[in-house]
N, C-alpha and C positions, 0 to 999 in steps of 0.2 A: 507681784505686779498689781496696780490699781486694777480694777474692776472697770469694764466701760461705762456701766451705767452710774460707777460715783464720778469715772470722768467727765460724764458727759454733766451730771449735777452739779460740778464743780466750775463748769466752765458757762454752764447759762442760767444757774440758780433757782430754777424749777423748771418741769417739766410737764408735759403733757402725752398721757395716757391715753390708750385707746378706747373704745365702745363695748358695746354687747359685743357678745359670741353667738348667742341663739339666739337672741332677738333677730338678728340680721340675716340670719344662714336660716330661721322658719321664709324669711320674707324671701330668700332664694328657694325657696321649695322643699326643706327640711319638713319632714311628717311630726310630728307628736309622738314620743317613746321610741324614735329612732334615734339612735348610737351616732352625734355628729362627727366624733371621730371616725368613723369610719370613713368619712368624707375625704380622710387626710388621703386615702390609696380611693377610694371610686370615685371621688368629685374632684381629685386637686387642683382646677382649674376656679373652681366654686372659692377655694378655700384660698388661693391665691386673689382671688379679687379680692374676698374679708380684706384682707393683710394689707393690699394697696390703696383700699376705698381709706384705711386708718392712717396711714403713710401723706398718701395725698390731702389728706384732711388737714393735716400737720402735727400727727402725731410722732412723740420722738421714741414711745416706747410703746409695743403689741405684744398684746399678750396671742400663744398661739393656741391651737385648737383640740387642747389636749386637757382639760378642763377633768374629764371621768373618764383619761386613758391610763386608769389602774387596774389588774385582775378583778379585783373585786364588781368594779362596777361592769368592765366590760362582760364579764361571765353572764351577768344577764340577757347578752346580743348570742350568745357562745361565742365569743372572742375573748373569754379572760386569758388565753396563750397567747394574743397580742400585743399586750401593752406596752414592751418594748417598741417595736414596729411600728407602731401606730405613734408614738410618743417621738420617734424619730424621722418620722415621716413629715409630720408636725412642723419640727424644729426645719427641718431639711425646705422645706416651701415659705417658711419665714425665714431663712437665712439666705434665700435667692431674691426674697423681696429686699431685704434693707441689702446686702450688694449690689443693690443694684439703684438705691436711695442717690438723691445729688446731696443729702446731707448724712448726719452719723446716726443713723435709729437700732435700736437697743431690742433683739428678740428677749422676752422672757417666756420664758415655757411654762403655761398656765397649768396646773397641778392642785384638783380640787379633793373634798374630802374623799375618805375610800367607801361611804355609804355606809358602812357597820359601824355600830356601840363599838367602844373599848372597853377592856379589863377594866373596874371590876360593874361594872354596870351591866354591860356585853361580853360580846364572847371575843372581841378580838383583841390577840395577845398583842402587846408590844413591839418583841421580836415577826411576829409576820406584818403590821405596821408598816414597821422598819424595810419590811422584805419587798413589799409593795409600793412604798415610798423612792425606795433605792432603783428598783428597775424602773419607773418612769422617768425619776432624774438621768437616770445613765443613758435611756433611750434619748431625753434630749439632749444630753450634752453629747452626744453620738452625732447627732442633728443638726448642730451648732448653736443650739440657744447659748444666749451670753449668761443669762441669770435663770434660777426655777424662780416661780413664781407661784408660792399657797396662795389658796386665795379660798373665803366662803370658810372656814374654818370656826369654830364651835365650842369643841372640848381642848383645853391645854396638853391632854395628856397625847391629842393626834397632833396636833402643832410638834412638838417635843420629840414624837417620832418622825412627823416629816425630815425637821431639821436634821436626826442622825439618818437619816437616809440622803439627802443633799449632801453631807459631810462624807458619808459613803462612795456617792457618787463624782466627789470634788468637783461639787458646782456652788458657787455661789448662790445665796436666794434673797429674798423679799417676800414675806407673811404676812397676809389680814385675814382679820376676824372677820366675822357678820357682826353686830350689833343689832339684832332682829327682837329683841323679851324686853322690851323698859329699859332698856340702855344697857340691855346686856347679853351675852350670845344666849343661845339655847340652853348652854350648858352651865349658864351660871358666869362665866370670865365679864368684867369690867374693863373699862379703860386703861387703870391704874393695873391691874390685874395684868393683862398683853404688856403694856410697860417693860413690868417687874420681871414676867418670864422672861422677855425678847433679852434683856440684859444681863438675865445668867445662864442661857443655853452654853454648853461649850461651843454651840458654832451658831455664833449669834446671825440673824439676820440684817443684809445690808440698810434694810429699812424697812419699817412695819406697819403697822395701819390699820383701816376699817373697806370693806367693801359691802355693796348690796344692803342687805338691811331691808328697812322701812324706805322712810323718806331721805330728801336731801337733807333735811333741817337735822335730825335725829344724828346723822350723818357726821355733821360738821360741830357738834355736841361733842361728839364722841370724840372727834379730833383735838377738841378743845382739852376734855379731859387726858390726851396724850400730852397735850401741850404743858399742862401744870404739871404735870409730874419732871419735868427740867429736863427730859433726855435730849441729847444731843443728835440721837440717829433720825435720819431723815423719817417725816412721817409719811405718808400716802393713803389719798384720800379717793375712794372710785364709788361715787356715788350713784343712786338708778336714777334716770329721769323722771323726774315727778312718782307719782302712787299708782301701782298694777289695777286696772279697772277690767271686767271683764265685759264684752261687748262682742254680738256678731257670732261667740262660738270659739272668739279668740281674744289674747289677755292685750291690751295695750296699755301702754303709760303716759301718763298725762302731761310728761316734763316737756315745754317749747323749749326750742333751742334759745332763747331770748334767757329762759329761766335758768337754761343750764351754764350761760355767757353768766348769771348774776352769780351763780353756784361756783364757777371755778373761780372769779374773783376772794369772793367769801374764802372759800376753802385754802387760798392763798395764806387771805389775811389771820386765817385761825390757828396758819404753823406748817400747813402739807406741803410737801416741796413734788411729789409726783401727784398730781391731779389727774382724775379720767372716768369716764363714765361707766357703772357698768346694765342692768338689764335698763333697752328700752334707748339707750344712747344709741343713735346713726352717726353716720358721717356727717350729714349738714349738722345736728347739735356739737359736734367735735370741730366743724370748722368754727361756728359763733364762740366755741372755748378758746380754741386757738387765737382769735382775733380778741377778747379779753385779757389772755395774758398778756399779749404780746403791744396792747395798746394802756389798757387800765393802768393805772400807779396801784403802787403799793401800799395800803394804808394800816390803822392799827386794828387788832382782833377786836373784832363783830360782838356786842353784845349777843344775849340767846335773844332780847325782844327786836333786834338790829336783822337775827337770820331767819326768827318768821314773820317777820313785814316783809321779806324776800323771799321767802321760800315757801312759808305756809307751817302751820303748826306742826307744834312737835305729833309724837303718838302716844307718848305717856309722860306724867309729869313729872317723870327722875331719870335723870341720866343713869340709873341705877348705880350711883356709888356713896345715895347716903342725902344726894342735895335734892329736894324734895319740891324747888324754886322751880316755877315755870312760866314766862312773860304771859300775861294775861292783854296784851295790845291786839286788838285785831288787826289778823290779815288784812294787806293791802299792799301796791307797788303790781308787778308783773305778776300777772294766772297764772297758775300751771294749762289752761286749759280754755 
């Protein structure tokens, strides 16, 4: 059986994605090094709004709220015997929102790193990986998430095991990197690099991508170099609104929704076929996406001097895979700020 979320790409040609997770849930009253999952069983009312403020905005695909609902991270709260629970509690308040949608929206069950090094760098094996991978996926797909969703991912070798724990769990998924070091994760993977893996996993991802990061511009860089590499699987682009600035005691981001309206056009034209925000997007910056897709034409892929006359410079001058080329035009068109 097709997958809903290739049916639903097939039938309107891109998509749009939803906002922050914590950005929005600190502005509902979320503390600092409190466990948002938790939120899924004491706030779920809290966590039901996230899901509809993204829905009503015009999102067709949210991610849910299960982001560090693995042993590993939650043992830090003393919840790592939850993450099943919590991962399908998750799923279960996203799957009462979109039934209840007047259109088709797509839960994916957000699934973020486990927080430990891997073998051989770190101490964590493969096989437990695997073992932590698999009971969140199972917890969502218990839940009714349609698709997991990695996302903030680093190292190829935790990618690798997510995917055989998704496979485990017979859920469908969809994978991004960060591209956060010079155009490249933390751990060294490139554009070309996520490419190459996504295409030979035994259990490839239905689509793959970049999230978070730097900026938008670095962002849509990165998508570009998914672009040249000729794959045919859908890319997905979830960019942060504008640059983290810290102010007040608290971190905010510079992106206007104006800016983030130029970003999902871009991000179109660069080859993403799921677009969406991720630290620092709200719902109003999701409605001004929404109303670009849905109005903008489609035009051809953005020079790099084309995306920071729009967005604002890159943050290093390589997309880190060798091209060294960085537009030298000044910023100009819409501020971030």
């Amino acid at each position: 059986m097709t997958n809903p979320l290739i049916s639903l790409l097939e039938d309107r040609g891109t998509l749009l994605a939803d906002g922050a997770t914590g950005t929005n849930l600190f502005a509902m009253g979320l503390e600092a090094g409190d466990a948002p999952e938790l939120w899924n069983t004491d706030a779920p009312e809290k966590i039901t709004a996230l899901y509809q403020s993204a829905v009503d905005a015009g999102s067709d695909v949210f991610l849910t709220n299960s982001f560090g609902a693995n042993a590993s991270r939650l043992k830090l709260h003393d919840a790592g015997h939850r993450a099943f629970e919590l991962s399908k509690a998750a799923a279960e308040l996203g799957r009462a929102v979109a039934d209840t949608a007047d259109r088709r929206v797509i839960v994916a069950g957000s699934v973020g790193p486990t927080g430990d090094i891997m073998e051989p760098v770190g101490a964590l094996s493969h096989a437990n990986a695997v073992e932590m991978f698999h009971e969140t996926a199972a917890g969502l797909k218990a839940g009714g998430a349609d698709i997991g969703w990695l996302e903030t991912i680093s190292a190829p070798e935790e990618y690798a095991a997510a995917a055989e724990g998704f496979a485990l769990a017979g859920l469908d998924w969809v994978g991004t990197m960060s591209f956060d070091t010079a155009g490249r994760t933390m751990m060294g993977v490139t554009s070309t690099g996520l490419a190459a893996q996504a295409a030979s996993l035994p259990n490839p991802p239905l689509a793959f991508g970049a999230n978070c990061g730097t900026g938008a511009s670095d962002l849509l860089r990165t998508i570009l170099g998914f672009a040249a590499t000729g794959t045919e699987t859908p890319l997905v682009a979830k960019g942060n609104a504008g640059i983290p600035k810290f102010h007040d005691g608290h971190i905010h981001y510079d992106g206007t929704p104006e800016l983030m309206a130029d970003y999902v056009e871009l991000a179109r034209n660069c080859g993403a076929r799921i677009i969406g925000g991720c630290c620092g997007t709200t719902a109003d910056h999701l409605r001004h996406m929404r109303t670009a897709l849905d109005e903008r034409p489609v035009g051809p892929a953005p020079t790099l001097d084309e995306i920071v006359a729009a967005l604002g410079p890159f943050s290093s001058a390589s997309d880190g895979t060798g091209d060294d080329e960085r537009p030298t035009r000044k910023r100009r068109g819409r501020r971030a700020a």
